[in-house]
C-alpha positions in Angstrom: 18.2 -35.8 1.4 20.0 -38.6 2.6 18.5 -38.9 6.2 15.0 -38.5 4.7 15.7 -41.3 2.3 17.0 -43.8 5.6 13.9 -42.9 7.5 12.0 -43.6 4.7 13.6 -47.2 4.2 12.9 -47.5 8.5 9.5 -46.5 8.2 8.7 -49.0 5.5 10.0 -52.1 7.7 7.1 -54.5 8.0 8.8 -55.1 11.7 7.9 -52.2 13.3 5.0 -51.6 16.1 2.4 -49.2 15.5 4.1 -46.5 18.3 7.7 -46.9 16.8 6.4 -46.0 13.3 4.7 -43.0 14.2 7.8 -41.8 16.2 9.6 -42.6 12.4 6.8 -40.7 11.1 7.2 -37.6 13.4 11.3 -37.5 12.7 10.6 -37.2 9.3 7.8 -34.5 9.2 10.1 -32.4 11.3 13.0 -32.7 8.8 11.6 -31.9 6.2 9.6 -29.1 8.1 12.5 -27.4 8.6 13.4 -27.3 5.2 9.8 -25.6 4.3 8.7 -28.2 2.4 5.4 -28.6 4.5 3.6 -30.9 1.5 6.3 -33.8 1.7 6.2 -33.2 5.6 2.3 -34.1 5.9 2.4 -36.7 3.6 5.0 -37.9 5.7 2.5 -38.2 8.6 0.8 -41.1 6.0 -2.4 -42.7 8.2 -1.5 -41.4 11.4 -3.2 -37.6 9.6 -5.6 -38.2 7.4 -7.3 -34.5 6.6 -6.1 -31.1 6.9 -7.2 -29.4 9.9 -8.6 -32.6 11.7 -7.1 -34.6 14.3 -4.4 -37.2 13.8 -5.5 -40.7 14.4 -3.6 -41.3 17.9 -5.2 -45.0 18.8 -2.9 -47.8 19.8 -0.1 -45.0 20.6 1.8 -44.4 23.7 1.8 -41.4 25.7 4.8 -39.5 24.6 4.0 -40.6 20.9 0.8 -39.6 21.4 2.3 -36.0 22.7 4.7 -36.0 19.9 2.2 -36.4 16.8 -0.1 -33.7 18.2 2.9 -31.4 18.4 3.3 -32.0 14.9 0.4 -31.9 13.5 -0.2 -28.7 14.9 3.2 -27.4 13.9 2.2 -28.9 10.5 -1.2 -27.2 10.3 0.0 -23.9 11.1 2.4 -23.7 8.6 0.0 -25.1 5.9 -2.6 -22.8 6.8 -0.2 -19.8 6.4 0.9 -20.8 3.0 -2.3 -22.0 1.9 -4.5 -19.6 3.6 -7.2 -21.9 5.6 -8.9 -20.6 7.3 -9.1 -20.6 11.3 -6.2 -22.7 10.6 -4.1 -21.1 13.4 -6.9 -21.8 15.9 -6.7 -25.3 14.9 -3.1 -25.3 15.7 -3.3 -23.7 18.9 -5.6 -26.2 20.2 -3.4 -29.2 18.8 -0.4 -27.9 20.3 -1.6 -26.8 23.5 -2.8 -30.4 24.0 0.3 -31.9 23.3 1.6 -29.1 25.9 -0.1 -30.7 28.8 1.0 -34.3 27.5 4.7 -33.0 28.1 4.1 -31.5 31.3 2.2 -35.1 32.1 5.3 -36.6 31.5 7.9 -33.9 33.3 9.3 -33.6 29.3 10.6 -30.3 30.0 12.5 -29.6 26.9 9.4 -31.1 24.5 7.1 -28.2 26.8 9.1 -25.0 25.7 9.5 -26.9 21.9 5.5 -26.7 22.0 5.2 -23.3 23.7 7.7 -22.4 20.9 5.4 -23.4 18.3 2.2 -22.1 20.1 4.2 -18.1 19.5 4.4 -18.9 16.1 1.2 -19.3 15.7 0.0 -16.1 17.6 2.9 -14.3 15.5 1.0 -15.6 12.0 -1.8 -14.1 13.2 -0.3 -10.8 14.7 -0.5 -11.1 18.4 2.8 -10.1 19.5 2.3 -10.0 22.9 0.8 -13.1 23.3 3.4 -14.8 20.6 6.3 -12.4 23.1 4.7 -14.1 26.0 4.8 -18.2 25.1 8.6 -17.8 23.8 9.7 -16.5 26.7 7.8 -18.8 29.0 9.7 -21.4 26.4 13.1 -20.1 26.8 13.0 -20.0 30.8 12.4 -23.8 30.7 15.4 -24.7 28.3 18.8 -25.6 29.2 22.1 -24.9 27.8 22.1 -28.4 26.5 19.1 -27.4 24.3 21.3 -25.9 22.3 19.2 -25.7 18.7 15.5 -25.5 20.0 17.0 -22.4 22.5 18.4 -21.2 19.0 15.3 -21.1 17.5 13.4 -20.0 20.1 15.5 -16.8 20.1 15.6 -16.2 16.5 11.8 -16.6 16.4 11.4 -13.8 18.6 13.7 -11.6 17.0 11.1 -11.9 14.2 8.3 -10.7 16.4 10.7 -8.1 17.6 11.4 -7.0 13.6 7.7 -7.5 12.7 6.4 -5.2 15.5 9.2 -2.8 14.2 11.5 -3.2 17.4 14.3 -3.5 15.4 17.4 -2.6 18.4 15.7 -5.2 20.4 15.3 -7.5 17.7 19.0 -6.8 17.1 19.8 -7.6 20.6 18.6 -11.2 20.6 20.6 -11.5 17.8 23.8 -10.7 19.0 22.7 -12.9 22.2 22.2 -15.9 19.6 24.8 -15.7 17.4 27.3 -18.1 19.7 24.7 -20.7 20.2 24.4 -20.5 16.3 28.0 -20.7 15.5 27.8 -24.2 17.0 24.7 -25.2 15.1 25.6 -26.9 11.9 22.0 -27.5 10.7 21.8 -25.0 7.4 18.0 -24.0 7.4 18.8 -22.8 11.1 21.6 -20.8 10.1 20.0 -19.5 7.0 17.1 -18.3 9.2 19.5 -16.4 11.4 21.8 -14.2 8.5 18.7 -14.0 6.8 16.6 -12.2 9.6 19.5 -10.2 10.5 19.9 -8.9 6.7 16.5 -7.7 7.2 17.4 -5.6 10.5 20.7 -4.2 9.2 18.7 -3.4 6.0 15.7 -1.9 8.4 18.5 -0.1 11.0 20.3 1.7 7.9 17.5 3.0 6.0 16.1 4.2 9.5 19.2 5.4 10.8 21.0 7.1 7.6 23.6 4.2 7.7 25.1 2.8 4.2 27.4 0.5 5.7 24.4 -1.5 6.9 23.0 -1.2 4.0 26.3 -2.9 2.5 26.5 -5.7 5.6 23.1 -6.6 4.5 23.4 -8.0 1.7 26.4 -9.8 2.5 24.2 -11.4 5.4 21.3 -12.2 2.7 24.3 -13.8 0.0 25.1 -15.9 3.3 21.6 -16.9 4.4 21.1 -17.7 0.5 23.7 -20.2 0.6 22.8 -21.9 4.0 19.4 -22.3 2.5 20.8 -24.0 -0.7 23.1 -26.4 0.8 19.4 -27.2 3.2 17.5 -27.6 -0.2 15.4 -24.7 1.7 13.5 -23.6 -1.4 11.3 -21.4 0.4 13.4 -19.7 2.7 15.7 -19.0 -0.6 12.5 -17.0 -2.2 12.1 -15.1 0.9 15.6 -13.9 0.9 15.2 -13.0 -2.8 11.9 -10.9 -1.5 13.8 -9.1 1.3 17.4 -8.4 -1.2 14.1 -6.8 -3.6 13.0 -4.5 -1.2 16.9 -4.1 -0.2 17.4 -2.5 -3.9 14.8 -1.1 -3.9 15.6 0.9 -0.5 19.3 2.3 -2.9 16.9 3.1 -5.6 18.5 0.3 -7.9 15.1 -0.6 -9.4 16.0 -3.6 -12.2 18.1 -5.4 -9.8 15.0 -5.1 -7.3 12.8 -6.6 -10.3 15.3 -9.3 -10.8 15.0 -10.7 -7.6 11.4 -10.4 -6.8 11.1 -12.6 -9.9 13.3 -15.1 -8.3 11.0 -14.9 -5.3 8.0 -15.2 -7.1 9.4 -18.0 -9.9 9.7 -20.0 -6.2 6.8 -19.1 -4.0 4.9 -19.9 -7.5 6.6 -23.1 -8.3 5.5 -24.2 -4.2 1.5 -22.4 -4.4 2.8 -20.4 -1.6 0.0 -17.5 -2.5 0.5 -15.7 1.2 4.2 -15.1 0.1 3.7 -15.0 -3.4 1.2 -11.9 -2.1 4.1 -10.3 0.1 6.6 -10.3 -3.3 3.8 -8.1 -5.0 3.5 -6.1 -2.1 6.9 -5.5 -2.4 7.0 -5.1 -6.0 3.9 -2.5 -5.8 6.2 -0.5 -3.7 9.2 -0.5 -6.5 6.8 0.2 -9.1 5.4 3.1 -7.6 9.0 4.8 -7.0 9.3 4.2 -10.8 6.0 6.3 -10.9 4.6 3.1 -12.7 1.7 3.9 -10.4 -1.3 1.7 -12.6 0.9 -1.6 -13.0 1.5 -1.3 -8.8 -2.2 -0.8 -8.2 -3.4 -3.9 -10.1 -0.7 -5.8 -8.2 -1.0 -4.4 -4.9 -4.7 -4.9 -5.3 -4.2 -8.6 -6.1 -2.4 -9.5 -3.3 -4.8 -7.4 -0.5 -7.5 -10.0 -2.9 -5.2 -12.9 -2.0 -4.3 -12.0 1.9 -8.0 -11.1 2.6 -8.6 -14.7 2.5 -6.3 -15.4 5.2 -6.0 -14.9 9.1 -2.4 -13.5 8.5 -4.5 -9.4 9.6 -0.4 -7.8 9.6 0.3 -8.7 6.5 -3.4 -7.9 5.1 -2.6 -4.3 7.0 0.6 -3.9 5.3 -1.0 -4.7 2.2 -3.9 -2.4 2.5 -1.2 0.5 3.7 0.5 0.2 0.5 -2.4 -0.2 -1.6 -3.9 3.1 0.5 -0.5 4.8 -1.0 -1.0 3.8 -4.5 -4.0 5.3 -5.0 -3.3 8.4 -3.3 -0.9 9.0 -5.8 -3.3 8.4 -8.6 -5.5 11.2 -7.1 -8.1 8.6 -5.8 -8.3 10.8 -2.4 -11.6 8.8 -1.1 -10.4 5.1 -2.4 -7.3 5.7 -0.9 -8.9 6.6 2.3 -11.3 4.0 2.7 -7.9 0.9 1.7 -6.1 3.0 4.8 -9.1 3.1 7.3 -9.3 -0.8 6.7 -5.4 -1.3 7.1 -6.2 0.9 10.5 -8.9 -1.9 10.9 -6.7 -4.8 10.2 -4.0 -4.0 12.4 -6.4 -3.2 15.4 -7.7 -6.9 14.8 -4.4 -8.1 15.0 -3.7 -6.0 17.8 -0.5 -4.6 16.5 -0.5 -1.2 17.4 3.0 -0.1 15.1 0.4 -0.9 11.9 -1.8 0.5 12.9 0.2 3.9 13.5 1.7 4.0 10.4 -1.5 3.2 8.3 -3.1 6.5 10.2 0.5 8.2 10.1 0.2 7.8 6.2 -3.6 9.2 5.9 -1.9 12.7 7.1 1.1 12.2 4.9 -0.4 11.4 2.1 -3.9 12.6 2.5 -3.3 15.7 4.7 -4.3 17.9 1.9 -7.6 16.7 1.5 -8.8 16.1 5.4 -11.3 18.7 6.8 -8.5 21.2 9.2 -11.1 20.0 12.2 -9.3 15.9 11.5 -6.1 17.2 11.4 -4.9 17.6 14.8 -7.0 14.5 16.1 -5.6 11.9 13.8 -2.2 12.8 14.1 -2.5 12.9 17.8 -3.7 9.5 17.4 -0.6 8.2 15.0 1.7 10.2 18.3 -0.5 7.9 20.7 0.4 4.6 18.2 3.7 5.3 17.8 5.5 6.8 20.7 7.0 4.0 22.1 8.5 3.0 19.3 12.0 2.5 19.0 12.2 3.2 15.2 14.1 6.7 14.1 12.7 6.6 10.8 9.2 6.6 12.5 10.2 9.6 14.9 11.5 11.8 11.6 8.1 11.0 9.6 6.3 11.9 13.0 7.8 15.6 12.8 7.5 15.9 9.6 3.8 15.3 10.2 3.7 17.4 12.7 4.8 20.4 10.7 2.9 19.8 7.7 -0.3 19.5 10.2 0.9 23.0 11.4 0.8 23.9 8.3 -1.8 22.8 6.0 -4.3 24.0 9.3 -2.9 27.4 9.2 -0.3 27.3 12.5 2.7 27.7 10.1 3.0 30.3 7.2 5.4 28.7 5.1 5.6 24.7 4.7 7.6 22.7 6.3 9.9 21.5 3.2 9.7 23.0 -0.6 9.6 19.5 -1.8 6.8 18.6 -3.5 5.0 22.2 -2.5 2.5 23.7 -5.1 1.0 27.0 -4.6 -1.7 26.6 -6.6 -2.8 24.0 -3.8 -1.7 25.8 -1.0 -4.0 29.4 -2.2 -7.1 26.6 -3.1 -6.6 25.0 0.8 -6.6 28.2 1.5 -9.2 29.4 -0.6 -11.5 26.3 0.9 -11.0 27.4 4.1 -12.5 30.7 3.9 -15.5 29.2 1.7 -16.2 26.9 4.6 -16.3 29.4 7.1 -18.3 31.8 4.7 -21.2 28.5 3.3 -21.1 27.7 7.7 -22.1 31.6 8.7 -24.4 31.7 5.8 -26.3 28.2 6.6 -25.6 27.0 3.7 -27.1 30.1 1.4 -24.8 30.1 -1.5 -25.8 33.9 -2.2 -25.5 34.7 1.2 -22.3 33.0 1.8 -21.2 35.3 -1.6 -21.9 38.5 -0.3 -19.8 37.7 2.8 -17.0 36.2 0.7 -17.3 39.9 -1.7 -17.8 37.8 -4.4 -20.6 37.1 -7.3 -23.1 34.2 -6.7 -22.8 32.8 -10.1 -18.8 32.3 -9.5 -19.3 30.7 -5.7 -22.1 29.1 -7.7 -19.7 27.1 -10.2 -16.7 26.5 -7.4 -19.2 24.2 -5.9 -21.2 22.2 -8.4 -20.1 20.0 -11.3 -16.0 20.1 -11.5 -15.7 23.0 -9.5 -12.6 23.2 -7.1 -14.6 23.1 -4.3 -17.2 20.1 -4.6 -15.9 19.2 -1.3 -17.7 22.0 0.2 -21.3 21.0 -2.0 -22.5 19.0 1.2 -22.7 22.6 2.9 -25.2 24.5 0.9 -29.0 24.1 1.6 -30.8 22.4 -1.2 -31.5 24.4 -4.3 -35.2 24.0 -4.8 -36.2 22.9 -8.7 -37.9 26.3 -10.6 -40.7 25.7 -12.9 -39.4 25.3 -16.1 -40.7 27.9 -18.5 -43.3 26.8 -21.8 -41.2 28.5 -24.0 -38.0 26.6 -23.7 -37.6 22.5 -24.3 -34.2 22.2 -23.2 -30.8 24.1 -23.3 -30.0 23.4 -26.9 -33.2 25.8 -27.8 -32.1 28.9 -24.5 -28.1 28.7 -25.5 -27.6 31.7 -23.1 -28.8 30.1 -19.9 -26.8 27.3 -20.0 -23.3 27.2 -18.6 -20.2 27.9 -21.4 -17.9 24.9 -21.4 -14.4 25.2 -22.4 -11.9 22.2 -23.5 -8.2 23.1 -22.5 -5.7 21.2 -23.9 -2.6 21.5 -21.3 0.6 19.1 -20.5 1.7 21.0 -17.4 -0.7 21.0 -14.8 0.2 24.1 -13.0 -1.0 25.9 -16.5 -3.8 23.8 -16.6 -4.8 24.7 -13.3 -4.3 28.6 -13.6 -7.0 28.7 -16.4 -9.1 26.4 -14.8 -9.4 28.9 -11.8 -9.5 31.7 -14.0 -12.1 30.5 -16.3 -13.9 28.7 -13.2 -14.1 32.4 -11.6 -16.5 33.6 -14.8 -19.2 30.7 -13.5 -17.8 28.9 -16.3 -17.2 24.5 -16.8 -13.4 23.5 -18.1 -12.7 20.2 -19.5 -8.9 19.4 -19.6 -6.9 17.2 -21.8 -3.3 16.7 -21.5 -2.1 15.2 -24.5 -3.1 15.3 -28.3 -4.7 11.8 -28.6 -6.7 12.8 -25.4 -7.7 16.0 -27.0 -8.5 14.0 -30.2 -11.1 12.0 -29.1 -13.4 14.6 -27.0 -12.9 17.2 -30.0 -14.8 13.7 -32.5 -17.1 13.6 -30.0 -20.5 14.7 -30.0 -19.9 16.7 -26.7 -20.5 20.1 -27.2 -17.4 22.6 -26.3 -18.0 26.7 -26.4 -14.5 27.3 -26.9 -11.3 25.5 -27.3 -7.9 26.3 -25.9 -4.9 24.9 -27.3 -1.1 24.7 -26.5 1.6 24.2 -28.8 4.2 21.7 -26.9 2.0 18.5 -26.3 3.4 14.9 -25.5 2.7 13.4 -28.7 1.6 16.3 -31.1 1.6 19.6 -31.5 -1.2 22.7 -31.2 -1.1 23.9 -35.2 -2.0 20.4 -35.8 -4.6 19.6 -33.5 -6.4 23.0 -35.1 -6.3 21.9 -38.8 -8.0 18.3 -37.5 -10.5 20.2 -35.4 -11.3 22.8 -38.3 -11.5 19.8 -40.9 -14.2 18.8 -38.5 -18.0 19.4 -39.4 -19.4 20.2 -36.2 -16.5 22.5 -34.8 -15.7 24.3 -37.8 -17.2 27.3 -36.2 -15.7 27.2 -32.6 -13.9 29.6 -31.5 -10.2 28.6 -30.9 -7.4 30.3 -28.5 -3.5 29.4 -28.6 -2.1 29.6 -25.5 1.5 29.0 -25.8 5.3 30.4 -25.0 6.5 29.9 -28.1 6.8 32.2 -31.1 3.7 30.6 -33.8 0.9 33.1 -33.7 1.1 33.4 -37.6 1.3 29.2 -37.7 -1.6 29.3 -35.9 -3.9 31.9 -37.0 -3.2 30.6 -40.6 -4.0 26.9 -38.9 -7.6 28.3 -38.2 -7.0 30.1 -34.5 -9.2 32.9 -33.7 -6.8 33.9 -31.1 -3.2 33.9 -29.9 -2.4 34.6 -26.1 1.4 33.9 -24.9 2.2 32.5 -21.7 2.1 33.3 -19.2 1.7 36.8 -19.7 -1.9 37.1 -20.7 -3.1 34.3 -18.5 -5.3 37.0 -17.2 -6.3 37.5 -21.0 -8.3 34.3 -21.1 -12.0 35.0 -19.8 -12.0 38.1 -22.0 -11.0 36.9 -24.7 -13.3 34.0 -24.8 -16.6 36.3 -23.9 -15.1 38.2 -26.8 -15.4 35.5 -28.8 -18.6 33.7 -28.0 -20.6 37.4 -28.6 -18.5 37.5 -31.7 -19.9 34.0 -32.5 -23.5 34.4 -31.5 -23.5 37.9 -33.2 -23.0 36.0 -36.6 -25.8 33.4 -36.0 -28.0 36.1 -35.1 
């Protein structure tokens, strides 16, 4: 830059006092400051900062220079402890600033006060105190006068971000519109970057929220704007984080490779700086695309990464985010109690932080996502306590997830008969919540007597037996029965391998769809019985080479990557399961392919689904009637 390059050649006159270099010194650090390129601006500080996080050397310095290079060391410090994560770097900060706060005020420097109260509601902002960050910039903007023309600029668009951060986004909006004319008449790039940039992200926000495509469409002609602002600054960073938020726009029309393209942009530039907070914020974001591509494992090992990376940090919003999404991920990969435990600490992390709209939507998503698998006496409690979080919120698309809530809370506790949308119903689940509900009830009546508790339910003691031990569909419930006490083990029998009949038969199913999968399980679970399910050939494969023993084997003919005839001539090529019995289960027309494969048994589907249990007793007496 060409001014950097003069104030370079000043700075190195020989001439020059001790006070008027550090003023030289400051000018610099604050140019290139506002171009994010916080390295070359605390280098520019030379001897007057020697460390990190420690106090400038202010000896031999006037008053007012003394003010000025404690402003920007703290301004410094805070920026280089958000990119760099140090820690109790914002503290640090604080303290710098607020110092060179009552210097100003010392000297009646009015403007140079609301420039450091500025900088003190940035800090609070990195660390997610809105209010107090709400509270300084506002102190800062009563104090400054028309003719401050670009700090007043600032000032406002810095809290419009606290606004869009806190999820405010009409009155972030507002203090857009009410900045826009000082901005017209700011002709510093980086400033006017930072203003189409964070109003991209609130006409992105307002149209997703608010059903609006033409927002959608202004967006990203404010991000191509705020993109070229920043280039003409040399704002590298600023130019990554507009590649992060055009990402998450693509990714909010469903246009998934343009979202990947950019967020490599992002991350090719937050990498190229060792900017691991917002290199952390671009996986975030990617997590989220990946996971609408159902690419669920690749987001998990990224969204996991950067919750590593943000941990380390005091930035506790963006570690709550993180954890939020992360809390998602693995809900979706059926890891209920994982998933629980990453949203309970994103619950955590925004309390810290004391943003209240994080925390909201982290125990908002435990009912959405998790609803199924909460006890029916959590239900009502936590979403009264996402309501409590987020009723002040201006958001619409925080009110419409709010009443979906609401209804599937009716619902899944029994309020409602039918649920509140089709999408993604399954009925299986909604008889077994069902199903759980009564076995609760009947294990709590019965103190926890499992034979008991299956006389009330009308059912055998062997079958409440199996829903509750091992993979039963009702583990959940295990933590209700009383302790089984140990029998002596009788003198006649060494293990199960020499008393076949009292151990429990285990079936491998080998199933694709898991609505199938899941009607035999029950049906098979009902006889007292263990089920081991595969759901492709290769899967099937390697349990049927195993050692692991398998009573009888139930095959279906359409697999991902092989087909049932096959899978019986490898199993009956096999030694050790040569003599297993083997059922087809299929639709399709090849009970001659598969009895001549080795089957013992064809069922079609669905029609004998209720087949199944007899069929496989049949088999087992048939089987042990030989051995005998």
């Amino acid at each position: 830059m060409l001014i950097s390059s003069q104030l370079l050649r000043e700075i190195a006159d020989p001439r020059l006092t001790r006070d008027e270099r550090a003023q030289l010194r400051c000018r610099l650090a604050k140019e290139l400051e506002d171009v994010g390129n916080y390295d070359a601006a605390r280098e520019a500080m030379g001897e007057l900062w020697p460390e990190v996080g420690g106090r400038p050397v202010l000896n031999e310095l006037g008053d007012a220079t003394v003010a000025e290079v404690l402003l920007r060391v703290g301004t410094l410090t805070g920026w280089l402890g958000s990119t760099k994560q140090i820690e109790e770097a914002q503290e640090t900060a604080k303290n710098l600033i607020t110092e060179s706060v009552h210097r100003f005020e010392a000297l009646h420097d009015t403007g140079k006060v609301a420039e450091g109260q500025m900088e003190l509601g940035h800090c609070y902002w990195r660390e997610g105190a809105f209010n107090e960050a709400r509270a300084w910039l506002k102190e800062a903007l009563d104090k400054l006068r028309d003719n401050d023309g670009e700090v007043k600029a600032v000032t406002l668009l810095r809290l419009a971000t606290i606004e869009r951060s806190a999820k405010r986004f009409h009155d972030a909006l507002r203090i857009h519109l009410e900045a826009a004319p000082i901005f017209e008449k700011i002709t510093n790039h980086a400033h006017q970057g930072k203003f189409y940039n964070g109003f991209g992200f609130l006409l992105r926000n307002l149209g997703t929220a608010e059903h609006r495509p033409d927002y959608i469409d202004q967006a990203l002609i404010e991000y191509t704007a705020a993109s070229y602002h920043f280039q003409q600054a040399g704002h590298t960073r600023y130019q990554a984080c507009v590649e992060n938020n055009l990402g998450f726009l693509f990714l909010t029309i469903k246009k998934f490779a343009e979202a990947h393209e950019h967020l490599d942009r992002a991350q090719a530039l937050f990498t190229s700086m060792k900017d691991d907070v917002h290199t952390a914020q671009v996986d975030d974001t990617r997590a989220r695309v990946l996971l609408a591509e159902g690419r669920t494992t690749e987001a998990e090992r990224l969204i996991r990464s950067a919750v590593q990376i943000l941990e380390r940090g005091d930035q506790q919003s963006l570690l709550a985010e993180a954890l939020t999404t992360h809390g998602i991920v693995l809900a979706r990969m059926g890891s209920q109690e994982a998933a629980r435990r990453e949203l309970q600490r994103a619950v955590e992390a925004a309390q810290g932080a004391g943003d209240t709209e994080a925390e909201g939507l982290a125990v908002l998503t435990i009912i959405e996502e998790l609803g199924e698998h909460l006890p029916a006496e959590e239900l009502t409690p936590t979403y009264d306590r996402a309501l409590e979080l987020l009723s002040r919120s201006g958001n619409q698309e925080y009110k419409d997830r709010l009443l979906a809530a609401s209804r599937r809370v009716l619902f899944l506790s029994g309020a409602l008969a039918t649920p509140p949308t089709w999408e993604g119903f399954n009925l299986y689940k909604a008889v077994l919540r069902y199903e759980a509900r009564i076995v609760e009830r009947a294990l709590r009546e019965a103190r926890g007597v499992v034979s008991r508790a299956a006389e009330l339910l009308g059912i055998r003691r062997q079958r409440l037996d199996a829903m509750l031990k091992g993979k039963g569909r009702h583990t959940a419930l295990a933590h209700l029965r009383t302790p089984v006490e140990r029998r002596p083990r009788s003198l006649m029998f060494r293990g199960d391998e020499d008393c076949p009949e009292t151990r429990p038969v285990v079936v491998l199913h080998v199933e694709d769809r898991p609505e199938v999968a899941d009607a035999v399980r029950m049906k098979l679970e009902d006889e007292g019985w263990s089920v081991e399910t595969c759901i492709d050939g290769a899967s099937a494969l390697e349990k049927l080479e195993s050692g692991e023993r398998f009573d009888a084997l139930i095959f279906d003919f359409k697999l991902p990557d092989a087909n049932g005839i096959g899978l019986i001539k490898h199993t009956r090529r096999l030694a050790h399961r040569q003599q297993t019995p083997i059922i087809m289960f299929s639709g399709d027309d090849v009970e001659m392919d598969a009895r001549r494969a080795g089957a013992n048994y064809f069922l079609r589907k669905p029609d004998d689904l209720d087949s199944i249990p007899e069929t496989v007793a049949r088999l087992l007496a048939r089987k042990k009637g030989k051995e005998s």
